[in-house]
C-alpha positions as CSV (number, residue, x, y, z in Angstrom):
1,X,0.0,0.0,0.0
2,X,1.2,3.4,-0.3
3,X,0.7,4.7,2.9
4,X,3.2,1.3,4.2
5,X,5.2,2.8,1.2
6,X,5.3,6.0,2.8
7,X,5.9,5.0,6.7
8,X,8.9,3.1,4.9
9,X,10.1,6.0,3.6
10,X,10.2,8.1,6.3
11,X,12.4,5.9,8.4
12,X,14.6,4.8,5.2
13,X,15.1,8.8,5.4
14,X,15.8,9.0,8.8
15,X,18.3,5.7,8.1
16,X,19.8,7.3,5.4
17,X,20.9,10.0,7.5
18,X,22.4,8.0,9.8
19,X,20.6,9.1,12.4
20,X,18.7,7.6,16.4
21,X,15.1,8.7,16.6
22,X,16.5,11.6,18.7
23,X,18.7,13.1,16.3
24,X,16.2,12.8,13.7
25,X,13.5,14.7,16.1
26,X,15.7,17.5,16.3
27,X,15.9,18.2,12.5
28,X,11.9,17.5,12.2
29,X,10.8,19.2,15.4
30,X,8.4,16.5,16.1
31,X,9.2,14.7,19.3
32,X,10.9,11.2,19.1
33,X,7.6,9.5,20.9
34,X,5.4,10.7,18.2
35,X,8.1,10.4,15.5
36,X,8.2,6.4,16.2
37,X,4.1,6.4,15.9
38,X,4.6,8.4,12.4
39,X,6.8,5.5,11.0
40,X,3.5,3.5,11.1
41,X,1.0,6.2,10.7
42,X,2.6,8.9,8.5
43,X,-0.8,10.8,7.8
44,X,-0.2,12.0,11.3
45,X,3.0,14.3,10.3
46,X,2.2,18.1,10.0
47,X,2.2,19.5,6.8
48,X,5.2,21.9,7.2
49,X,7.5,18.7,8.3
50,X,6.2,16.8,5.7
51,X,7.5,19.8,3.2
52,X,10.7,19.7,4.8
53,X,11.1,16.0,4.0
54,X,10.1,16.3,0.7
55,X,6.7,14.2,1.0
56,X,4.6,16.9,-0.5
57,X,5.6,18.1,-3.9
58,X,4.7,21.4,-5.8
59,X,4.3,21.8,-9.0
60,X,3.8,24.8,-11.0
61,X,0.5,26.6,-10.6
62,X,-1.3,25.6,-7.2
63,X,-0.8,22.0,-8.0
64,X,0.6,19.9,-5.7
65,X,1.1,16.1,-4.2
66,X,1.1,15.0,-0.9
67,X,2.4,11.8,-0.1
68,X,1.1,11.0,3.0
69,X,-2.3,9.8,1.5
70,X,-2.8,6.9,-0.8
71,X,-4.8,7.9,-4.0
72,X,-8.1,6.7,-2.5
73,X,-8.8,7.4,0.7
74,X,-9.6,4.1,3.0
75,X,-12.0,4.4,5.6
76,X,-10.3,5.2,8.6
77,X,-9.9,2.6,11.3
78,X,-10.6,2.5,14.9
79,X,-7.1,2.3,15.8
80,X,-6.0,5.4,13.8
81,X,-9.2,7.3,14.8
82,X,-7.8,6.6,18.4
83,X,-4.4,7.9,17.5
84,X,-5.3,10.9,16.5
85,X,-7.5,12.2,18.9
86,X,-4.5,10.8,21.1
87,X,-2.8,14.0,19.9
């Protein structure tokens, strides 16, 4: 699915830089507690950090892509309805 695609991502970037959970919450600003939860539920990032990490993509005009969400939007399950009223 894209939005496993997409939690894969953000810790292959977070890899890639070589860096612990804590290092990488100090270039995102998110704190490393919630940055472990948005390895597995990546709609959760903010939008600026997801900028930052080049998950939403502009294109000329007003266009633009935002990774974090597949295509077509599932239903949202119980779990991830919990999670984000968690916040």
């Amino acid at each position: 699915s894209m939005q496993g695609a997409f939690s894969r991502s953000i810790q292959n970037l977070r890899l890639a830089r070589g860096e612990t959970l804590e290092e990488f919450s100090r270039y995102t600003g998110i704190s490393a507690a919630q940055l472990s939860r948005y390895e597995n539920l990546v709609s959760l990032v903010p939008t600026e950090v997801a900028i930052r990490l080049g998950f939403i993509e502009f294109s000329p005009g007003e266009n633009f892509t935002d990774k974090r969400f597949p295509a077509v939007q599932k239903k949202t399950s119980q779990e991830d309805q919990m999670t984000i009223f968690e916040q």
